[in-house]
Biopython code that builds the backbone (N, CA, C, O; Angstrom):
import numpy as np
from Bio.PDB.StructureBuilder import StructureBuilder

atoms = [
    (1, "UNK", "N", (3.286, 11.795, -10.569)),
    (1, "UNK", "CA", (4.086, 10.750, -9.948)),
    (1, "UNK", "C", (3.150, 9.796, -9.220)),
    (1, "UNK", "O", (2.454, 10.172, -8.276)),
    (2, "UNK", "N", (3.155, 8.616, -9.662)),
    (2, "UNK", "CA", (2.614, 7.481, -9.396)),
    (2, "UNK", "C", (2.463, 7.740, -7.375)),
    (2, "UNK", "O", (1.371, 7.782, -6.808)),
    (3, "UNK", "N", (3.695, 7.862, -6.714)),
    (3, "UNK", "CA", (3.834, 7.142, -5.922)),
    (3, "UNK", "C", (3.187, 8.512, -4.751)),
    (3, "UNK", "O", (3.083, 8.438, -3.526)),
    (4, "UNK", "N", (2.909, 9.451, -5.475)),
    (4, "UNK", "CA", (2.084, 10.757, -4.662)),
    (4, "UNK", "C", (0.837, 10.775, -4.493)),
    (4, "UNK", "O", (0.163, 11.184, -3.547)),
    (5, "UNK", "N", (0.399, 10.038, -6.025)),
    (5, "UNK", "CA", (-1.002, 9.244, -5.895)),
    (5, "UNK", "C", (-1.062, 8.225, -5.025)),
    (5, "UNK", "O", (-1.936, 8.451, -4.187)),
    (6, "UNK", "N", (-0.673, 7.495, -4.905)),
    (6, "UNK", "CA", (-0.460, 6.641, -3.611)),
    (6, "UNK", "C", (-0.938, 6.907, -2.332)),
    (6, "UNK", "O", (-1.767, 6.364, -1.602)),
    (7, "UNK", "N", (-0.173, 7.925, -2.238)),
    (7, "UNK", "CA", (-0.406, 8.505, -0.765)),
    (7, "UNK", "C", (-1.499, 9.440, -0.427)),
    (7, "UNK", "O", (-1.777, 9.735, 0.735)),
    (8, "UNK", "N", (-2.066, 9.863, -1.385)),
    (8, "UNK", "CA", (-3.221, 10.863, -1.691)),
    (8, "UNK", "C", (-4.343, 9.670, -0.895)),
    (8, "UNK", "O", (-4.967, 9.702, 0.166)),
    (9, "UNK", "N", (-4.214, 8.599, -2.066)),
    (9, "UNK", "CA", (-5.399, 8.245, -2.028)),
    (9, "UNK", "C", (-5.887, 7.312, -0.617)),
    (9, "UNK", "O", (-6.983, 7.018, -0.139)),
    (10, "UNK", "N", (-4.120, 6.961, -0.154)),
    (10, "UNK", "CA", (-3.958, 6.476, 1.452)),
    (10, "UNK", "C", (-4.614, 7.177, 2.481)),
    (10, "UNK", "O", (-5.367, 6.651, 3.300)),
    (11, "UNK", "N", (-4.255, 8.633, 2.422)),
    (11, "UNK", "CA", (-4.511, 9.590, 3.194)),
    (11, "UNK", "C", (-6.197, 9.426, 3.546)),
    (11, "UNK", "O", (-6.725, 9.274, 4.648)),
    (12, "UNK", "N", (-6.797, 9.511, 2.257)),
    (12, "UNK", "CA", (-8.085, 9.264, 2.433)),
    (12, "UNK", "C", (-8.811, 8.369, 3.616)),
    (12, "UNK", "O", (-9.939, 8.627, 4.035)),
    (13, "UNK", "N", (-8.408, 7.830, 3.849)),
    (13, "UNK", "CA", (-8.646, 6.321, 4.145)),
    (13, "UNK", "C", (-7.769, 6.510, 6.095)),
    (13, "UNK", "O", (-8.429, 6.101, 7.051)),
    (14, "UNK", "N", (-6.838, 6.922, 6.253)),
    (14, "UNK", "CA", (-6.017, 6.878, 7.591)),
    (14, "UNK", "C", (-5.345, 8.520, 7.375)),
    (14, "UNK", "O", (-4.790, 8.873, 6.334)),
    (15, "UNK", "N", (-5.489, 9.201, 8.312)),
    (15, "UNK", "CA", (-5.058, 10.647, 8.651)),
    (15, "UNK", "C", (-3.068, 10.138, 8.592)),
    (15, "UNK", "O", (-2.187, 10.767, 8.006)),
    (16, "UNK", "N", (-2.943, 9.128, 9.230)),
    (16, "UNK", "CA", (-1.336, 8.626, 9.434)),
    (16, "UNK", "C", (-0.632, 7.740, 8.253)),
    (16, "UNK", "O", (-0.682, 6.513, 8.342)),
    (17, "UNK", "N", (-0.232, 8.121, 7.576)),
    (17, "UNK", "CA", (0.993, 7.409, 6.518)),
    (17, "UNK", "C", (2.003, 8.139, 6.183)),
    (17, "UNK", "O", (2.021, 9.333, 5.881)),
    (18, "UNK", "N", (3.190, 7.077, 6.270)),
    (18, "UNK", "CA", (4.538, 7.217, 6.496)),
    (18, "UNK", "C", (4.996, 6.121, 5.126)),
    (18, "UNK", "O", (4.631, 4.986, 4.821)),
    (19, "UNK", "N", (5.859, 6.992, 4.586)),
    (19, "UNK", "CA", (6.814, 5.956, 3.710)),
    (19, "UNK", "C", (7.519, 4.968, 4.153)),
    (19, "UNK", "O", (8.377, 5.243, 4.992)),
    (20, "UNK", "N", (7.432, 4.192, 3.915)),
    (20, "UNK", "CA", (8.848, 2.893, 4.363)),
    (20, "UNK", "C", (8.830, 2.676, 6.073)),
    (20, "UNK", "O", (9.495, 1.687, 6.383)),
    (21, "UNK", "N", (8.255, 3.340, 7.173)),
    (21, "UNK", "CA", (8.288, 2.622, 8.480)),
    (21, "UNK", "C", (7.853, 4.037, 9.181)),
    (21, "UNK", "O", (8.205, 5.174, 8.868)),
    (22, "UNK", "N", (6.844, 3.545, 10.386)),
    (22, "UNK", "CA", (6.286, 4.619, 11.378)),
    (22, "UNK", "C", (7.946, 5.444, 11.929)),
    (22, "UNK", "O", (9.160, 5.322, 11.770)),
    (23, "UNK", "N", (7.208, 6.067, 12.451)),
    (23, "UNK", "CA", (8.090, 7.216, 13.834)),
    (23, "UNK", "C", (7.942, 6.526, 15.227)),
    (23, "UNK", "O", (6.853, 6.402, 15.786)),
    (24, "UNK", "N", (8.762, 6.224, 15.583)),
    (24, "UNK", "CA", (8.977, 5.652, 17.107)),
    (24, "UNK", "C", (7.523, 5.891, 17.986)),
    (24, "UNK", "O", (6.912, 5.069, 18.668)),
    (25, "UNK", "N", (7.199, 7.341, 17.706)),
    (25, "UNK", "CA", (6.360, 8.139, 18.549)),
    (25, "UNK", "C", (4.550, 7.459, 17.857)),
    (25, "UNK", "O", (3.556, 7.455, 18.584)),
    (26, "UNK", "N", (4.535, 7.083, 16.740)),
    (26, "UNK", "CA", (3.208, 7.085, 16.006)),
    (26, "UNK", "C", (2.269, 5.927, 16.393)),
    (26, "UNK", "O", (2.434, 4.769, 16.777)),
    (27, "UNK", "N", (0.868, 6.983, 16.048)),
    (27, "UNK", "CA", (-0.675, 6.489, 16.746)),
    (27, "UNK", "C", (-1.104, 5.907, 15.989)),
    (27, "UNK", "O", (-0.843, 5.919, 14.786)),
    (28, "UNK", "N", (-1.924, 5.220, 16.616)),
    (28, "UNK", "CA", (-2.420, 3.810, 15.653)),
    (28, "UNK", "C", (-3.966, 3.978, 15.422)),
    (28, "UNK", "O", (-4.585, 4.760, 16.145)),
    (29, "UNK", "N", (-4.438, 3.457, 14.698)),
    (29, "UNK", "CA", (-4.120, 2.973, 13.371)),
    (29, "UNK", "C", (-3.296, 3.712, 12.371)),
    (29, "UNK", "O", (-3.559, 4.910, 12.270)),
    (30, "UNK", "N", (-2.346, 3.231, 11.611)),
    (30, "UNK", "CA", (-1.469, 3.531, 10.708)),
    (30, "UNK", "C", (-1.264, 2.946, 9.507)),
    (30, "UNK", "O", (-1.743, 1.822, 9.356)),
    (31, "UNK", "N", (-0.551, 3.537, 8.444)),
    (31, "UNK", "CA", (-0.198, 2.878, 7.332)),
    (31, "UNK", "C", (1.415, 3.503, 6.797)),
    (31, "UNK", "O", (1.886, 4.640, 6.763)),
    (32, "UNK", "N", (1.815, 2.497, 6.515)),
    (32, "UNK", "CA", (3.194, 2.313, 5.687)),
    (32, "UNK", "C", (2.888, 2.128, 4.071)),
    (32, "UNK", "O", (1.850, 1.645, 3.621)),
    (33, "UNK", "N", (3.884, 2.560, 3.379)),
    (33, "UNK", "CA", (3.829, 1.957, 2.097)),
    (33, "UNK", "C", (5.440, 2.414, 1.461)),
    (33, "UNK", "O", (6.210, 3.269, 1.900)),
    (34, "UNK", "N", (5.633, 1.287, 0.007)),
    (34, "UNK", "CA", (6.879, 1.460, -0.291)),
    (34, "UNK", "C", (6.813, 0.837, -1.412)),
    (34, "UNK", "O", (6.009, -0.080, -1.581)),
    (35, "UNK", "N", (7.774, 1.302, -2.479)),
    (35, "UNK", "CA", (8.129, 0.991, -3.720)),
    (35, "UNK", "C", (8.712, -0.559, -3.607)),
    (35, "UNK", "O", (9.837, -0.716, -3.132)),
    (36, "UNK", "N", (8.067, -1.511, -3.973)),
    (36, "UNK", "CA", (8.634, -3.053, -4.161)),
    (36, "UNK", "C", (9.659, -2.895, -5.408)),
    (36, "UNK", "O", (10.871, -2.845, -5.198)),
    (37, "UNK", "N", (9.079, -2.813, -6.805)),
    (37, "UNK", "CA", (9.802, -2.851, -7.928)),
    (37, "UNK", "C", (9.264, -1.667, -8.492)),
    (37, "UNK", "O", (8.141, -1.196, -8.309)),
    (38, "UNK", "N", (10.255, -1.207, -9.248)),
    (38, "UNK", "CA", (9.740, 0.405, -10.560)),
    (38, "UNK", "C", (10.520, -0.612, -11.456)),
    (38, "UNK", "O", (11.398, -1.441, -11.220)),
    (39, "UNK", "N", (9.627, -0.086, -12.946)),
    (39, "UNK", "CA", (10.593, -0.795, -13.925)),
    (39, "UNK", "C", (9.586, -0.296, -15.203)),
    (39, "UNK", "O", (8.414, 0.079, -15.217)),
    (40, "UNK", "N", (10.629, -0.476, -16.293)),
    (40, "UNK", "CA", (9.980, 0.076, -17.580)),
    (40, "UNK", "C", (9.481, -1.693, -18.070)),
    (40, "UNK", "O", (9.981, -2.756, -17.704)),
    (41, "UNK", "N", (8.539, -1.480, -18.838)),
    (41, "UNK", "CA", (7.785, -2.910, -19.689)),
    (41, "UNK", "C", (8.377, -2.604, -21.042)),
    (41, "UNK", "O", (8.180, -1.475, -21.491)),
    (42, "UNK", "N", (9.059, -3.445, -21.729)),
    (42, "UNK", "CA", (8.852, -3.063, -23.147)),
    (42, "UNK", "C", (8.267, -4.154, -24.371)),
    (42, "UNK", "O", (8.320, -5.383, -24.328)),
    (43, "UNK", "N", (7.788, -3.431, -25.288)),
    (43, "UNK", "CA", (7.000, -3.989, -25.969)),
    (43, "UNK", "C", (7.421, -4.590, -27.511)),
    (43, "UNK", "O", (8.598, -4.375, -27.801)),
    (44, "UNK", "N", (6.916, -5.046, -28.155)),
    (44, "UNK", "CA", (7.623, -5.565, -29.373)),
    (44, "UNK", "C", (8.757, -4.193, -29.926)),
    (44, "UNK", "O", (8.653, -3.006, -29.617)),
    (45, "UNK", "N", (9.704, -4.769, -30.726)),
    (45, "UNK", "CA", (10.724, -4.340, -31.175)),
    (45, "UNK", "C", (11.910, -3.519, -30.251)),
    (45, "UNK", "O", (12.812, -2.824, -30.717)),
    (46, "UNK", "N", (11.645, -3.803, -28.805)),
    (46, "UNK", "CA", (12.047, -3.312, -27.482)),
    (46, "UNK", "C", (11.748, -1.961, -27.208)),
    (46, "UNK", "O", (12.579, -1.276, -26.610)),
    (47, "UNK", "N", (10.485, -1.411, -27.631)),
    (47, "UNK", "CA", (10.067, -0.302, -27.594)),
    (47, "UNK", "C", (9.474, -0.427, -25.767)),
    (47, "UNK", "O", (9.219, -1.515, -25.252)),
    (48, "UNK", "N", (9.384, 0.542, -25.229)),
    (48, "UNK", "CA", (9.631, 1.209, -24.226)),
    (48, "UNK", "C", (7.257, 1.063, -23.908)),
    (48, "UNK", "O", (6.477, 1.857, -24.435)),
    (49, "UNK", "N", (6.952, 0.235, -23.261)),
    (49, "UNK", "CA", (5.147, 0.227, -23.481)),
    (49, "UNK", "C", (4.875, 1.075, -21.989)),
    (49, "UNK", "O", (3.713, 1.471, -22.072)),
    (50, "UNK", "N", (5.298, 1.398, -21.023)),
    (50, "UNK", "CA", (5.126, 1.752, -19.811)),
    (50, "UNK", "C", (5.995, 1.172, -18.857)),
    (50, "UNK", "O", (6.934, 0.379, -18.917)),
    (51, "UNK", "N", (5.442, 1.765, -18.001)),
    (51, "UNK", "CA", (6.291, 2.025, -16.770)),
    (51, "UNK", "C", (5.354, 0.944, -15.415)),
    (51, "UNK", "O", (4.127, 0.873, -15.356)),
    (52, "UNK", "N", (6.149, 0.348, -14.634)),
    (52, "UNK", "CA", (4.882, -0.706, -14.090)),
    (52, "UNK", "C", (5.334, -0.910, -12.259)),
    (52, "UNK", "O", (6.039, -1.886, -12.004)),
    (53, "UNK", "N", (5.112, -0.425, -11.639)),
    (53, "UNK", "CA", (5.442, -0.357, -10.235)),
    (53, "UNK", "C", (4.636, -0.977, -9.025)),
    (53, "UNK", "O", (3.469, -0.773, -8.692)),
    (54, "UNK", "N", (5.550, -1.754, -8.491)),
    (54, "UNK", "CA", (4.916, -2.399, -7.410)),
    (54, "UNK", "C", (5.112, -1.792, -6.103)),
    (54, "UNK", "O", (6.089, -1.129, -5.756)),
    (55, "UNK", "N", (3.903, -2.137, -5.290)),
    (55, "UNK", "CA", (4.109, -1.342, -3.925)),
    (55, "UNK", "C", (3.517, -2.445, -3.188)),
    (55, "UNK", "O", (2.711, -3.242, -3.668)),
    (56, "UNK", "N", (4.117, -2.453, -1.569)),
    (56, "UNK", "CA", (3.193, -2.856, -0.813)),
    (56, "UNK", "C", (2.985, -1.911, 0.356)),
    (56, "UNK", "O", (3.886, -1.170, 0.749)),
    (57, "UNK", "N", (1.462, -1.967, 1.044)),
    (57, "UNK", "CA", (0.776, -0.699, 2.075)),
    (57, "UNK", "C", (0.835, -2.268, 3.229)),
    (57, "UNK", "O", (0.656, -3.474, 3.057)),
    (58, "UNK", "N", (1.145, -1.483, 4.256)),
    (58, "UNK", "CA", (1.311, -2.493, 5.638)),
    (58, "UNK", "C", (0.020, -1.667, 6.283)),
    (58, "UNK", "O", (0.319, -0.479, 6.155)),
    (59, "UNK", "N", (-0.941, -1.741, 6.753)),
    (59, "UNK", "CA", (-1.508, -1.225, 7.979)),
    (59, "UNK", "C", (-1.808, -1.814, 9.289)),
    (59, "UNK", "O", (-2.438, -2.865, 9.404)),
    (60, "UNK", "N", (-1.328, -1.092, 10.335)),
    (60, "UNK", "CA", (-1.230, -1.588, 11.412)),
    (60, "UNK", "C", (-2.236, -0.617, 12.531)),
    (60, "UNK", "O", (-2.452, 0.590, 12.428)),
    (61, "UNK", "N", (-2.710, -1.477, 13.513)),
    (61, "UNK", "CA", (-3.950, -0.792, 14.432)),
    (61, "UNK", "C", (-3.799, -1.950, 15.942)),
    (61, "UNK", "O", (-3.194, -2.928, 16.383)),
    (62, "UNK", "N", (-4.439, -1.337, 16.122)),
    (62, "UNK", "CA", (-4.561, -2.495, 17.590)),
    (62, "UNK", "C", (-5.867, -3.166, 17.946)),
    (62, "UNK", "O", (-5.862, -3.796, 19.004)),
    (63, "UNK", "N", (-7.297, -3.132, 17.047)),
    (63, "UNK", "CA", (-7.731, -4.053, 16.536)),
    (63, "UNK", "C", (-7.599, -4.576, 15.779)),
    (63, "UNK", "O", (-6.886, -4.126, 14.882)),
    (64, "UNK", "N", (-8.307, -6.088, 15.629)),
    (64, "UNK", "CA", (-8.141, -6.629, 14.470)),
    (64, "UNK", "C", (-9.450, -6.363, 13.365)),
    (64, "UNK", "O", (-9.073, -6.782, 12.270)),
    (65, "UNK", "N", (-10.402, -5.989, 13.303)),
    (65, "UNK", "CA", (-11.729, -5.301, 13.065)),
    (65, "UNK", "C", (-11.043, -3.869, 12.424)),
    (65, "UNK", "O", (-11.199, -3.642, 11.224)),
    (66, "UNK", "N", (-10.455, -3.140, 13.081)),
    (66, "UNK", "CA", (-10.736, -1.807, 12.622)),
    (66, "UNK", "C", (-9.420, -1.990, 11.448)),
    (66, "UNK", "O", (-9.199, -1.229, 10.506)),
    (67, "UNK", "N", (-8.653, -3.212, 11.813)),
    (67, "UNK", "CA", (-7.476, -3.107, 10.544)),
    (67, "UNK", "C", (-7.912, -3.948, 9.159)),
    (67, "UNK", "O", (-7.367, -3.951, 8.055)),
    (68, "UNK", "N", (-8.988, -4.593, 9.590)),
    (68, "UNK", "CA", (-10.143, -5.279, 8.202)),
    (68, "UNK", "C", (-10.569, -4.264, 7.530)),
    (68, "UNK", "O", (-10.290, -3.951, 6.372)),
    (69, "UNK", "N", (-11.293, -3.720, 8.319)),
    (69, "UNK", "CA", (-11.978, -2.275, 7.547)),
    (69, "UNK", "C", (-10.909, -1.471, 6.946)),
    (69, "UNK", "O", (-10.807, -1.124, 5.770)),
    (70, "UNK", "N", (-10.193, -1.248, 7.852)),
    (70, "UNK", "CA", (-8.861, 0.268, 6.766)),
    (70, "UNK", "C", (-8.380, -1.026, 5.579)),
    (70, "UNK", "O", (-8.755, -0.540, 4.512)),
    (71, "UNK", "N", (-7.962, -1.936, 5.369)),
    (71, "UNK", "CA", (-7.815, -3.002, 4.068)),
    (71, "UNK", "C", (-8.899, -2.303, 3.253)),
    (71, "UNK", "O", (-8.849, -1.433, 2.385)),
    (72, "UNK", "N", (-9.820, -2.928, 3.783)),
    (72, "UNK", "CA", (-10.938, -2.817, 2.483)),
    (72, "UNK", "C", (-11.251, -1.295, 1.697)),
    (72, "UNK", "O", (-11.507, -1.080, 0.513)),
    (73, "UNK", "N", (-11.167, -0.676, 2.449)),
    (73, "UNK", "CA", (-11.137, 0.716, 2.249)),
    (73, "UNK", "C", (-10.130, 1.381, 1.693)),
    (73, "UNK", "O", (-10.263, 2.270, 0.851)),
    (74, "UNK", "N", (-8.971, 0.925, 2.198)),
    (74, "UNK", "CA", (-7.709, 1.318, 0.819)),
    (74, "UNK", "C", (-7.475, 0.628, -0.293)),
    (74, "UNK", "O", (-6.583, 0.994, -1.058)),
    (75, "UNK", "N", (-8.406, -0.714, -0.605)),
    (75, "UNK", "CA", (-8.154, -1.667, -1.604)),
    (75, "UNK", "C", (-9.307, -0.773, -2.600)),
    (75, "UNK", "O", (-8.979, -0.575, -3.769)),
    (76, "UNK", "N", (-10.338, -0.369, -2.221)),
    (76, "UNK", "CA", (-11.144, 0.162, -2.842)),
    (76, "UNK", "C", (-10.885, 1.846, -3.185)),
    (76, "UNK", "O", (-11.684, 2.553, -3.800)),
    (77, "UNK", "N", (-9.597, 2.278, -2.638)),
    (77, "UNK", "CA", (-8.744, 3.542, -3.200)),
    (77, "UNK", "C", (-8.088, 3.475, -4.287)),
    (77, "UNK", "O", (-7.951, 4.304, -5.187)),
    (78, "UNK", "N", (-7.507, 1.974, -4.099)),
    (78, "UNK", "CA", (-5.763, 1.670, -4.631)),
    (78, "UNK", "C", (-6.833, 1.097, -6.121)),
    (78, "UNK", "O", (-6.264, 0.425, -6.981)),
    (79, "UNK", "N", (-7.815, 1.313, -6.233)),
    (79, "UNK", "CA", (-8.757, 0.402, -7.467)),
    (79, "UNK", "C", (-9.151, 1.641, -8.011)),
    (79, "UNK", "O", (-9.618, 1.783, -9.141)),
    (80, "UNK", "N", (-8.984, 2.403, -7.308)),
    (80, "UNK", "CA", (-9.519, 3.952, -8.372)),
    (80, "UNK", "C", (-8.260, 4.588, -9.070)),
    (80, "UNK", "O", (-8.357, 5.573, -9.802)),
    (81, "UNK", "N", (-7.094, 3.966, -8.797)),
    (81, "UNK", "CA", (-6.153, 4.079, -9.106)),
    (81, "UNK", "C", (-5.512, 3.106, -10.205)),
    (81, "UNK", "O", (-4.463, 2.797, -10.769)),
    (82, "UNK", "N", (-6.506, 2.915, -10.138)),
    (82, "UNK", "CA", (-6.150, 1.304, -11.493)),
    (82, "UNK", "C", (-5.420, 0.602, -11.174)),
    (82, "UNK", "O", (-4.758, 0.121, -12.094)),
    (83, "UNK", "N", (-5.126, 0.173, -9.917)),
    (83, "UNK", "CA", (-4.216, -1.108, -9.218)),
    (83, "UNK", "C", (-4.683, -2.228, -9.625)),
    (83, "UNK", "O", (-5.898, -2.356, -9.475)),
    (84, "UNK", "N", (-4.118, -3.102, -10.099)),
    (84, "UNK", "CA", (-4.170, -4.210, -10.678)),
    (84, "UNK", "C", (-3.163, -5.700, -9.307)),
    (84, "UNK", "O", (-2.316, -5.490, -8.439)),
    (85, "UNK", "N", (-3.693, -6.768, -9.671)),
    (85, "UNK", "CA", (-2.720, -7.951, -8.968)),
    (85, "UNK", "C", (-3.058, -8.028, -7.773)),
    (85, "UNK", "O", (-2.766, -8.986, -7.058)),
    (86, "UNK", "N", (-4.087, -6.466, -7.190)),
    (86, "UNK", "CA", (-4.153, -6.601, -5.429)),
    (86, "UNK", "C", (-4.418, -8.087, -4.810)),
    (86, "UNK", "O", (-5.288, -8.921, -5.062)),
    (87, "UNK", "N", (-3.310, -8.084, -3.890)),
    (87, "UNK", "CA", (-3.634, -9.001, -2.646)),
    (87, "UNK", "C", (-3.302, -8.755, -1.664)),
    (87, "UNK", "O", (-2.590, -7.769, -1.477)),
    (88, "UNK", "N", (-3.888, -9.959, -0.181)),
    (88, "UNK", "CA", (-3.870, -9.029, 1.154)),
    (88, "UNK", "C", (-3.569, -10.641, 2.004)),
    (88, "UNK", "O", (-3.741, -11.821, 1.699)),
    (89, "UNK", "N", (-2.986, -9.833, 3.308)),
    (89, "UNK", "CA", (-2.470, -10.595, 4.122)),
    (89, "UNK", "C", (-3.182, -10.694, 5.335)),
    (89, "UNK", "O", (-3.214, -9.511, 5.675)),
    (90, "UNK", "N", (-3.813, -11.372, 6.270)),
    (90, "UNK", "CA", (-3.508, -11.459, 7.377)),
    (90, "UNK", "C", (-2.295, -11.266, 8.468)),
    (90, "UNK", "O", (-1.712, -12.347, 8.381)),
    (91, "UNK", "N", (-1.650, -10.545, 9.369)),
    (91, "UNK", "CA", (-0.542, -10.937, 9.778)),
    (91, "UNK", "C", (-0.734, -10.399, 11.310)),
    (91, "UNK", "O", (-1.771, -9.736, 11.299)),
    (92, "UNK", "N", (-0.280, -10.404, 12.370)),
    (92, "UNK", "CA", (0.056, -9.946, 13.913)),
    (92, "UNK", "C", (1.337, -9.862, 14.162)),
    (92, "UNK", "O", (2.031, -10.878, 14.137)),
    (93, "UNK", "N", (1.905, -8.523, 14.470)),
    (93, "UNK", "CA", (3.346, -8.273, 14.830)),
    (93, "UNK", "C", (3.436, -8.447, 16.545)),
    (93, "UNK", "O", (3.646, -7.491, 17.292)),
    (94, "UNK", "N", (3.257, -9.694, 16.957)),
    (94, "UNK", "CA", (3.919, -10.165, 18.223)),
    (94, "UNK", "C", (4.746, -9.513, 19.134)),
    (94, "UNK", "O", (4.541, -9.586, 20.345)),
    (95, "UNK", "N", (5.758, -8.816, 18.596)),
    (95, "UNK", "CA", (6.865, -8.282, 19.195)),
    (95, "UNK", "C", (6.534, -6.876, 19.504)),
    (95, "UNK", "O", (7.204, -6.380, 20.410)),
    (96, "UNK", "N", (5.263, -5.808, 18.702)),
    (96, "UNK", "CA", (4.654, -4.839, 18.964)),
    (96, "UNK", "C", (3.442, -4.958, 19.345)),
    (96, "UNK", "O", (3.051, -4.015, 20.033)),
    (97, "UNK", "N", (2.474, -6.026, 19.088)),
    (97, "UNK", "CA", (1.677, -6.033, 19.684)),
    (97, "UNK", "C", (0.274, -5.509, 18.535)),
    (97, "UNK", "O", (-0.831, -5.325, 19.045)),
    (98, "UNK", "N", (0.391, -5.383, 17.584)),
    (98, "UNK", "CA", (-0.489, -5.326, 16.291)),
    (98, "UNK", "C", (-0.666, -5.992, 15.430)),
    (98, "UNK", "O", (0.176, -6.615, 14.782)),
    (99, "UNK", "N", (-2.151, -5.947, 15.255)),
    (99, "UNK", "CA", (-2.752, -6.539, 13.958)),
    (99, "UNK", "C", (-2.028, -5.568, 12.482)),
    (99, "UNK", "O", (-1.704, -4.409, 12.224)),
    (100, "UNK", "N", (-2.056, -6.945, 11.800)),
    (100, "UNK", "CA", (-1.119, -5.951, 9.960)),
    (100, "UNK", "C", (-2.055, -6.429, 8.972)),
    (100, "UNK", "O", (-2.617, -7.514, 9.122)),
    (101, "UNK", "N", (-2.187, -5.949, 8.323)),
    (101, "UNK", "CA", (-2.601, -6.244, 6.863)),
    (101, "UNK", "C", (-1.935, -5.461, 5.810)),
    (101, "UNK", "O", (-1.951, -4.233, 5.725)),
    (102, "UNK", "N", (-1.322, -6.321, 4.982)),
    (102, "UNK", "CA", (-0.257, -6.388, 4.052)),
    (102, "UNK", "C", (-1.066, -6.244, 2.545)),
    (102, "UNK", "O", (-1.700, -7.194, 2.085)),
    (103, "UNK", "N", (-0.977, -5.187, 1.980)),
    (103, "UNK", "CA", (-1.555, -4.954, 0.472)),
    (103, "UNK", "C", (-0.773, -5.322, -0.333)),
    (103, "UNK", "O", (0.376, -4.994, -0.038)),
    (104, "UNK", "N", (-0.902, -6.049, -1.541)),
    (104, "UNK", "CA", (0.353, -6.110, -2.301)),
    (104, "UNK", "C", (-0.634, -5.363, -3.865)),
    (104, "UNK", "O", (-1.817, -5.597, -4.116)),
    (105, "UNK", "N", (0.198, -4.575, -4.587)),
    (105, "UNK", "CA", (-0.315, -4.248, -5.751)),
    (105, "UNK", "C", (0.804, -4.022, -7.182)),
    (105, "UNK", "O", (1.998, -4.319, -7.231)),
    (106, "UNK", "N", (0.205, -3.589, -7.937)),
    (106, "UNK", "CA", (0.814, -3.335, -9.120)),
    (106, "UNK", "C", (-0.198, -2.226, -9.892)),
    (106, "UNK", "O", (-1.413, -2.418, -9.956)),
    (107, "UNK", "N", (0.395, -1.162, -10.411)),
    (107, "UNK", "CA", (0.374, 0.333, -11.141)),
    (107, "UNK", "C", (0.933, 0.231, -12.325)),
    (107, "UNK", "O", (2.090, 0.649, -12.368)),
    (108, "UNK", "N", (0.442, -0.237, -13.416)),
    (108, "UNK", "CA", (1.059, 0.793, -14.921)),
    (108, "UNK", "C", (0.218, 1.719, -15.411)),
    (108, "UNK", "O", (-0.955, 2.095, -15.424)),
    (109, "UNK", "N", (1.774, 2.024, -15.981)),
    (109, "UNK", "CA", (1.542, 3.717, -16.109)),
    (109, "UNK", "C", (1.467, 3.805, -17.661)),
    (109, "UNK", "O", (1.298, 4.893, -18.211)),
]
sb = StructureBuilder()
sb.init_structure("model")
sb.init_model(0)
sb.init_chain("A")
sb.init_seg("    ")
for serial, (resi, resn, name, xyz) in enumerate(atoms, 1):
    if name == "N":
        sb.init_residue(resn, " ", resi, " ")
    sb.init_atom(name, np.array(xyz, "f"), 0.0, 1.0, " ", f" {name:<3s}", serial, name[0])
structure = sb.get_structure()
């Protein structure tokens, strides 16, 4: 399952990841991640070519330095994984008080 690899290879990279949104209680630096799109590709004669899933990984920290580094370091996970399309965000959640960086990728299978 695609999306176990995911988290394997997250883990590597941050001791803390959570599917779809932290725990009220959780230490930072962190990472989120979540299924954008799952979907089958099909190929001439509507044959069935793979399976192609998008995710995006949020990581959040309270530098802005140490949340550059966890990016680069899970972009260079999510690539051993044959992630394809990666891109990345700058962002600051104001209202919590953290630096984000936003992964966007794509997985076929």
């Amino acid at each position: 399952m695609i999306e176990k690899d995911v988290f394997t290879a997250l883990k590597t990279v941050c001791d803390r990841v959570y599917p779809l949104f932290m725990p009220d209680d959780a230490v930072y630096p962190s990472i989120t991640y979540q299924v954008v799109f799952d979907g089958t590709e099909q190929g001439v004669a509507g044959c069935v070519s793979g399976r192609n899933t998008r995710f995006q990984v949020d990581i959040y920290s309270k530098k802005y330095g140490e949340a550059k580094a966890l990016k680069g370091d899970a972009v260079l996970k999510l690539l051993e994984l044959n992630a394809g399309n990666i891109s990345a965000q700058d962002l600051y959640e104001d209202e919590i008080k953290l630096y984000r960086q936003l992964i966007d990728f794509k997985i076929k299978e």
